[in-house]
C-alpha positions in Angstrom: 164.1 13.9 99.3 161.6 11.4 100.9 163.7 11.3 104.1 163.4 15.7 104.6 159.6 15.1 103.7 159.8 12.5 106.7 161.2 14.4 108.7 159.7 17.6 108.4 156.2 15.8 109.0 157.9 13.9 112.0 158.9 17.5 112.9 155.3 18.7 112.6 153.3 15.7 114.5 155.4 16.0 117.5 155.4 19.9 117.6 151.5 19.2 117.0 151.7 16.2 120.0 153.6 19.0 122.3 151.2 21.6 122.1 147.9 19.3 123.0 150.2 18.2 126.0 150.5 21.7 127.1 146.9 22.3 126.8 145.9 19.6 129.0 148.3 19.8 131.6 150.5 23.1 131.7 148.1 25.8 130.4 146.5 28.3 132.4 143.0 29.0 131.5 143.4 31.8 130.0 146.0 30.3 128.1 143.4 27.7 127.6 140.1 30.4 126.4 142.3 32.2 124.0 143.2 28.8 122.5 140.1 28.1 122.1 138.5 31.5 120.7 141.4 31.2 118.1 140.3 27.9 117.1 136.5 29.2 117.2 137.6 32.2 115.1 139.6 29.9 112.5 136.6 27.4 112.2 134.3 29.9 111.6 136.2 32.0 108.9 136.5 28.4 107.1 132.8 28.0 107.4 131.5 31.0 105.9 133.5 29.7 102.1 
């Protein structure tokens, strides 16, 4: 049980780790402003609680 809980958050950081790599170096920018606007959106539906 503890080892598939390892795992799966091992599984998560480098998926996480893969994604900021591609958003520094690979993305185009609008690749890079939607990103972002999703992340705006997200952060501000979180705010309004």
């Amino acid at each position: 049980m503890k080892t598939g809980v390892l795992v799966l958050w091992s599984g998560c950081l480098l998926s996480i780790s893969l994604s900021l790599v591609h958003f520094a170096w690979v993305a185009t920018p609008s690749e890079r402003l939607m990103t972002l606007a999703v992340l705006a959106l997200a952060a501000g539906s979180l705010h309004r609680k």
